[in-house]
C-alpha positions as a Markdown table, in Angstrom:
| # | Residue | x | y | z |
|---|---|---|---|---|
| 1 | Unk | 0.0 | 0.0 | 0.0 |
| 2 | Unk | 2.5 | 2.2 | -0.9 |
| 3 | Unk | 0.7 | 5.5 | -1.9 |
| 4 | Unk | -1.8 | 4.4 | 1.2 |
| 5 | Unk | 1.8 | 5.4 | 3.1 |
| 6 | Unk | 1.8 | 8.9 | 1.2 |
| 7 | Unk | -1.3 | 9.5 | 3.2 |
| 8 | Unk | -0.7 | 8.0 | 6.6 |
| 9 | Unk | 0.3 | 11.5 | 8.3 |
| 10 | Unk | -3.0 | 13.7 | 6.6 |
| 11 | Unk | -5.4 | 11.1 | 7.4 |
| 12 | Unk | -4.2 | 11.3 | 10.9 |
| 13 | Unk | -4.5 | 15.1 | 11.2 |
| 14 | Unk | -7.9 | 14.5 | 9.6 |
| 15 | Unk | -9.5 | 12.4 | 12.1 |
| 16 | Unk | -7.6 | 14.3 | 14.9 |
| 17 | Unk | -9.4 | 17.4 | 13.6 |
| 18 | Unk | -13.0 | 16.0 | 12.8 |
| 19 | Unk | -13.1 | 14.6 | 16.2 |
| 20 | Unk | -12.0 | 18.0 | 17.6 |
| 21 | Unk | -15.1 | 19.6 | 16.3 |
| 22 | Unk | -17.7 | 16.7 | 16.4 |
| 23 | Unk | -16.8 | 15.3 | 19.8 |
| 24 | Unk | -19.4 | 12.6 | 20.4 |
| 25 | Unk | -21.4 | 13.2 | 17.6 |
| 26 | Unk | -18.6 | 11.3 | 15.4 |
| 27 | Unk | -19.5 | 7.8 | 15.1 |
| 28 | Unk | -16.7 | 6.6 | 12.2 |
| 29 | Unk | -14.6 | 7.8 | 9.5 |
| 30 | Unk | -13.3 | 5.1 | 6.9 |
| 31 | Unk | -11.5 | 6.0 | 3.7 |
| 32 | Unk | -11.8 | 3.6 | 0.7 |
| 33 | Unk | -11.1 | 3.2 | -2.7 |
| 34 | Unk | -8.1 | 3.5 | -4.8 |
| 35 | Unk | -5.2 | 4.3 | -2.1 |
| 36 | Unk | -6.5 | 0.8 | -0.6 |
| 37 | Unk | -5.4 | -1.1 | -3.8 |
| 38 | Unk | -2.1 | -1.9 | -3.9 |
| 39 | Unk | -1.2 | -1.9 | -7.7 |
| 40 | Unk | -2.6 | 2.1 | -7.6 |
| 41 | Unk | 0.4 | 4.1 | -8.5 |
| 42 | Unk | -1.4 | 7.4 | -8.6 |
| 43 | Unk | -4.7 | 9.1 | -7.4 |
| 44 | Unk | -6.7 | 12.1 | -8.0 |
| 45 | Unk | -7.9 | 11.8 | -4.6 |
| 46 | Unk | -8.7 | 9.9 | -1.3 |
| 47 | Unk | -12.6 | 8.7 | -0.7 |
| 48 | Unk | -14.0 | 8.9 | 2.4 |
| 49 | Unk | -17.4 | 8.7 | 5.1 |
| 50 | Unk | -17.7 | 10.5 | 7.8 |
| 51 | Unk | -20.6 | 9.3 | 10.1 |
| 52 | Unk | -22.3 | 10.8 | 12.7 |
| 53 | Unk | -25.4 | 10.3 | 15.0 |
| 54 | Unk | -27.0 | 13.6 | 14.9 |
| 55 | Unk | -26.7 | 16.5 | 12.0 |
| 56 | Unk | -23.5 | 19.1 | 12.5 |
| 57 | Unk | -24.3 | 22.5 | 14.0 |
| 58 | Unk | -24.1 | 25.7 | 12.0 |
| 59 | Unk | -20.7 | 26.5 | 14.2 |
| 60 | Unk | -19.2 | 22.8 | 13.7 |
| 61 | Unk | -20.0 | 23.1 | 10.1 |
| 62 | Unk | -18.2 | 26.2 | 9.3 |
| 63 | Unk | -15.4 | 24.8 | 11.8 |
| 64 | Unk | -15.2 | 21.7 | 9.9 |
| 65 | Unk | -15.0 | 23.7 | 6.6 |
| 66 | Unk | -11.9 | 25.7 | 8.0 |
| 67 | Unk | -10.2 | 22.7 | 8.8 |
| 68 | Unk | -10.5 | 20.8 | 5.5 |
| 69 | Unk | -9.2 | 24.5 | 4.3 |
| 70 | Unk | -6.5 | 24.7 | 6.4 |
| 71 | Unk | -5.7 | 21.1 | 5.2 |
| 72 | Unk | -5.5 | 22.1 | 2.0 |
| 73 | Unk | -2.8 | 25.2 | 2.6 |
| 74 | Unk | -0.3 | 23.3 | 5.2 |
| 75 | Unk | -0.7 | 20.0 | 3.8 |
| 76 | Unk | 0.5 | 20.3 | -0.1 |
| 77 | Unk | -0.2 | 18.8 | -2.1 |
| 78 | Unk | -2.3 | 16.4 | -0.5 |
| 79 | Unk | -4.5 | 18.1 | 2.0 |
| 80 | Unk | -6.4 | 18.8 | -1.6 |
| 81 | Unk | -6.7 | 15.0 | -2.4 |
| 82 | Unk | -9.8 | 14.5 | 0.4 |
| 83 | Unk | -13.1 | 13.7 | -1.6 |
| 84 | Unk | -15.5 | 12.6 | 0.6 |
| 85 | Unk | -19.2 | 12.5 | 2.1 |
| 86 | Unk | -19.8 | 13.6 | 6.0 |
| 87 | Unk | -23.4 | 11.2 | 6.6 |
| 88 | Unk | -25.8 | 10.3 | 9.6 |
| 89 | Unk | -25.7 | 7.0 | 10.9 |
| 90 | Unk | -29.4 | 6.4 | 10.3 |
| 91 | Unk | -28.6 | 7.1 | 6.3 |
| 92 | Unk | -25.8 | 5.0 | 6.3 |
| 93 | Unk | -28.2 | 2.1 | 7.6 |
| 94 | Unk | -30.2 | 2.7 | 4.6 |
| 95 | Unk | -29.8 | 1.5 | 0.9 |
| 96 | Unk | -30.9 | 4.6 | -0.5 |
| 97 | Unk | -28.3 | 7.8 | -1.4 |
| 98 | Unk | -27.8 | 9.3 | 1.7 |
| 99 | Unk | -27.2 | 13.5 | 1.5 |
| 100 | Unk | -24.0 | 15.5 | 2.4 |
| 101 | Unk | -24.4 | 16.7 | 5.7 |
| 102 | Unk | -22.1 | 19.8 | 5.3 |
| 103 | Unk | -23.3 | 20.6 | 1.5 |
| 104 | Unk | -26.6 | 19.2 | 1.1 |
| 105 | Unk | -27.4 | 19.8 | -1.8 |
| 106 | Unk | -25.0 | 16.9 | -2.7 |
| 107 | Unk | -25.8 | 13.5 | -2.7 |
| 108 | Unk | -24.0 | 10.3 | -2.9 |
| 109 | Unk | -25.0 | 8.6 | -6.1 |
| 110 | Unk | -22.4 | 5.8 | -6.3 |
| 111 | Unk | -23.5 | 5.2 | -2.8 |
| 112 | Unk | -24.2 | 1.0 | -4.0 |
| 113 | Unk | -20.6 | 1.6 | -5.1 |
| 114 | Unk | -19.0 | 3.2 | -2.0 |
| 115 | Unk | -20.8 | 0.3 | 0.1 |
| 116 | Unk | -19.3 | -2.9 | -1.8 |
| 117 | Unk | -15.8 | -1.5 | -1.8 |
| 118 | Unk | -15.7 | -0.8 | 1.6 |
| 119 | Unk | -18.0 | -4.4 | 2.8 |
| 120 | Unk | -15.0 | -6.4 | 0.5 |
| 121 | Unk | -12.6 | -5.0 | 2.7 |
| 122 | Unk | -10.9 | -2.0 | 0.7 |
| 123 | Unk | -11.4 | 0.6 | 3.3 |
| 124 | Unk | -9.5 | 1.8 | 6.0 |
| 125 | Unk | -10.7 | 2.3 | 9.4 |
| 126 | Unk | -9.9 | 5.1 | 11.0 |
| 127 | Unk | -12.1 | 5.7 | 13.4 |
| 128 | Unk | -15.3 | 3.6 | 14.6 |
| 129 | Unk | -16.6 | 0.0 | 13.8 |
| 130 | Unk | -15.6 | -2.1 | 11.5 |
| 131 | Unk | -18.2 | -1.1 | 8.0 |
| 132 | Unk | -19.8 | -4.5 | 8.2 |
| 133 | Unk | -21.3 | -3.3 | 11.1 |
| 134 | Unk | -23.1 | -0.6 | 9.4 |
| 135 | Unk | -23.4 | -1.0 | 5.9 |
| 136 | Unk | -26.2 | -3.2 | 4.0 |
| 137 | Unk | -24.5 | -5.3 | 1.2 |
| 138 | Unk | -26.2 | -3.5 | -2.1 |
| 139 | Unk | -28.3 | -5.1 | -4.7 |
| 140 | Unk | -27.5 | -5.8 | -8.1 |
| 141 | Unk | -30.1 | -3.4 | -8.9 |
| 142 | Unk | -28.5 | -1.0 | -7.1 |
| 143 | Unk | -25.3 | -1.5 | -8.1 |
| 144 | Unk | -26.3 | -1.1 | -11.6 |
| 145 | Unk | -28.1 | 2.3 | -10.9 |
| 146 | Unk | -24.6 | 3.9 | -9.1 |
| 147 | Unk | -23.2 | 2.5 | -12.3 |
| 148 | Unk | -25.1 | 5.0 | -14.5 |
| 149 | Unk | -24.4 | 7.4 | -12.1 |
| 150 | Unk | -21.1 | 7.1 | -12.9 |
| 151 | Unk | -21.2 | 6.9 | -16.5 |
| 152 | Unk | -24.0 | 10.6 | -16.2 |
| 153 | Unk | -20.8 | 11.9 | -14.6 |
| 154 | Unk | -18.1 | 11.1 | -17.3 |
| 155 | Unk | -21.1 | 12.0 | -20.0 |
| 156 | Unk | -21.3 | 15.5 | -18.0 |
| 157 | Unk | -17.4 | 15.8 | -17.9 |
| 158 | Unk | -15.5 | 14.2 | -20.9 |
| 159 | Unk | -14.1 | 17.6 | -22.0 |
| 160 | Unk | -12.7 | 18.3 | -18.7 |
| 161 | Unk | -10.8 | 15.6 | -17.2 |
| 162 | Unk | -10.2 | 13.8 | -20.2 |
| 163 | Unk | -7.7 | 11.5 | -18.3 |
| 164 | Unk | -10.0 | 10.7 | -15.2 |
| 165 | Unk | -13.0 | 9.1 | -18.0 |
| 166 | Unk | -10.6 | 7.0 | -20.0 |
| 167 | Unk | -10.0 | 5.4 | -17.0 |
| 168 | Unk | -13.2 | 5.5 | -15.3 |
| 169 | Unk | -14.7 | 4.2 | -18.3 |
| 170 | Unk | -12.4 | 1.3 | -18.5 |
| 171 | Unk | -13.6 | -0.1 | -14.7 |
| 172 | Unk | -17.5 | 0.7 | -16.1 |
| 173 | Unk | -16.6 | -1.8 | -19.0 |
| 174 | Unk | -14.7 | -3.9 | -16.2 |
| 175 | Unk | -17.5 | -4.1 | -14.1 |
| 176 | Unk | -20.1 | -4.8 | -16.1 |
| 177 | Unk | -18.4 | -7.2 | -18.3 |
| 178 | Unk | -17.5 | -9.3 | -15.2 |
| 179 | Unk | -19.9 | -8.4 | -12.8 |
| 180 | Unk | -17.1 | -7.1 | -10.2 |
| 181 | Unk | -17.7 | -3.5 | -9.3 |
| 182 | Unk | -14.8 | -3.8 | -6.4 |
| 183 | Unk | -11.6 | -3.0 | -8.5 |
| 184 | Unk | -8.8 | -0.6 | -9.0 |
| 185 | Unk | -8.4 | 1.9 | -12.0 |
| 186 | Unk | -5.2 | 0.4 | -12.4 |
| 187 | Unk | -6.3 | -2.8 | -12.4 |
| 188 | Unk | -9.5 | -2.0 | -14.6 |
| 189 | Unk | -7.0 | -0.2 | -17.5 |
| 190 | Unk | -4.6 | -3.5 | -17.5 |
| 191 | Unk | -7.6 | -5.3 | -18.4 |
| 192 | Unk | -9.2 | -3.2 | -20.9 |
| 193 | Unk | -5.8 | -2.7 | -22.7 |
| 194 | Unk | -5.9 | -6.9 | -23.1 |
| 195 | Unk | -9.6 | -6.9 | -23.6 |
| 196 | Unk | -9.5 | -4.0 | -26.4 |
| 197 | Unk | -6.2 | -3.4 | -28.0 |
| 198 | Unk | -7.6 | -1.1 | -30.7 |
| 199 | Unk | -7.7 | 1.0 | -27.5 |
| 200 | Unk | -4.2 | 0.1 | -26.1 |
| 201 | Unk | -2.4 | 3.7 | -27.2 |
| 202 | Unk | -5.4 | 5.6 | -26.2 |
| 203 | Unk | -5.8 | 4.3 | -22.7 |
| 204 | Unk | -2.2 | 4.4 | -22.5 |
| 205 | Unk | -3.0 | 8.2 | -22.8 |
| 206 | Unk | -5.4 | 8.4 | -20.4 |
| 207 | Unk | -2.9 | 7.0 | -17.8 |
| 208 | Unk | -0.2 | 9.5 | -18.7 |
| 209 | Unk | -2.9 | 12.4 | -18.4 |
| 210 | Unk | -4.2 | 10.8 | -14.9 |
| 211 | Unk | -1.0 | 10.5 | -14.0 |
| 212 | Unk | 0.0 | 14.4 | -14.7 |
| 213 | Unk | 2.7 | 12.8 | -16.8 |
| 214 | Unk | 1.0 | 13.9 | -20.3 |
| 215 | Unk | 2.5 | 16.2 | -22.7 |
| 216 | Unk | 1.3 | 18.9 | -24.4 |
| 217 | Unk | 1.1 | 16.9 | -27.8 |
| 218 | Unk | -0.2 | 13.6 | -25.7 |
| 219 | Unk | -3.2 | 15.9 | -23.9 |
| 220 | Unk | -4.2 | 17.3 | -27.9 |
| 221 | Unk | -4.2 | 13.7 | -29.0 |
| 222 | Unk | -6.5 | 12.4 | -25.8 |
| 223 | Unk | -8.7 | 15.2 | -26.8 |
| 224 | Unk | -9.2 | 14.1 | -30.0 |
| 225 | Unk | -9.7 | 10.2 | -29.5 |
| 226 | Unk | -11.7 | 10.2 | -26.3 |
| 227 | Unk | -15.3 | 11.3 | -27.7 |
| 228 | Unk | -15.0 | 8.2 | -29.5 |
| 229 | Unk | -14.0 | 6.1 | -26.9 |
| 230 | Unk | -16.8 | 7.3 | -25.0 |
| 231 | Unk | -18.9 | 6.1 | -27.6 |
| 232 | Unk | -17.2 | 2.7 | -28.0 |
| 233 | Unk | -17.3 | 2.1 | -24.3 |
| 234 | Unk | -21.2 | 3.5 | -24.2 |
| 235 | Unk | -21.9 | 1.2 | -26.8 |
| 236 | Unk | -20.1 | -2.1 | -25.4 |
| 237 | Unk | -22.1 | -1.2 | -22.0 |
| 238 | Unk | -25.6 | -0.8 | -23.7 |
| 239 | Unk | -25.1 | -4.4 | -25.2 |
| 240 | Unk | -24.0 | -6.2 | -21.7 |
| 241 | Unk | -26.9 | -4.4 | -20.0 |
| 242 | Unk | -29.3 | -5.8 | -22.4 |
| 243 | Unk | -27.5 | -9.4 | -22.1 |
| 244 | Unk | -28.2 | -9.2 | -18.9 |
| 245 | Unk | -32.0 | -8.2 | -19.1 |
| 246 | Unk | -32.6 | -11.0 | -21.1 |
């Protein structure tokens, strides 16, 4: 877990300062996702729940706010990495998409998602119960609605992190091809470059442009070849949904 090391001394300070301002009110923190994996060489950012039994004040919302701030300015450049959802416990009982308690006009859509990584043991805990605990295992028919979720937000998005979609659009193919949603980007590209070699070079762009290893010449050739891949990708998924219906 090598870039899980990387973030060893933030996540610290993180918990230290959510349970500065929550107090009892914080019932568990867990990150998840790709810094669990251990073939992820890079990351556009750490996941993570925060849980709590009753809803933040108006005071230990703004205080929360500053600290993930202040992360951001005297942790470089990691403090920027933390991508996460703060939820009530009740929610987080539930199967449906529970809402951001500190912007609520957010809600967790890959929630199915967030739930299987974590319940298959790719979480962290850093404060609170272990996630089985907590978490109902999701549906397929869940599953299967966060995964459109996913792909609304690379439809939405395609233009602006070019990099981030190749790959994200390699574990949708992954995961609906084989039926495993709890997987790696890393491992999900490896695949897809076997699975589709016409795509080989382009998804070998991606990774360079993830990886904010891309040229300028590599970033003007991503652009150009990933509105097709979209397409591609859209239309492989279409088909294995409708295998699957029938």
């Amino acid at each position: 877990m090598s870039v899980l090391r990387e973030y060893r001394g933030l996540c610290e300070e993180f918990v230290a300062g959510v349970r500065g301002v929550l107090a009892e009110k914080l019932y568990a923190v867990y990150i998840y996702g790709a810094v669990t994996f251990p073939e992820t060489k890079h990351t556009g950012d750490v996941d993570f729940h925060v849980i709590l039994t009753a809803p933040p004040t108006e005071d230990e919302r703004a205080d929360l706010l500053q600290r993930h701030e202040r992360l951001e300015r005297e942790v470089p450049p990691l403090g920027t990495d933390l991508d996460g959802h703060y939820i009530l416990l009740a929610d987080a009982r539930r199967a449906s998409s529970p809402r951001h308690l500190l912007f609520p006009e957010i809600v967790d859509g890959s929630w199915a998602l967030h739930r299987a990584h974590m319940l298959a043991g790719r979480v962290v805990v850093l404060y609170g119960p272990d996630p089985g605990a907590i978490f109902a295992p999701p549906t397929r028919e869940e599953i299967e609605k966060a995964l459109g979720c996913e792909l609304d937000y690379i439809t939405r998005h395609l233009e602006d992190y070019p990099g981030y979609c190749v790959l994200n659009l390699c574990r949708l193919l992954y995961s609906w091809e084989t039926g495993d949603v709890v997987t790696s980007k890393a491992a999900a590209v490896a695949w897809a470059s076997k699975r589709f070699p016409a795509w080989r070079d382009l998804i070998a762009l991606g990774s360079l442009a993830y990886a904010n290893r891309a040229t300028a010449g590599d970033l003007e050739a991503l652009a150009g070849c990933v509105p097709e891949f979209y397409a591609f990708a859209n239309g492989q998924m279409g088909l294995l949904r409708l295998r699957r219906v029938s």
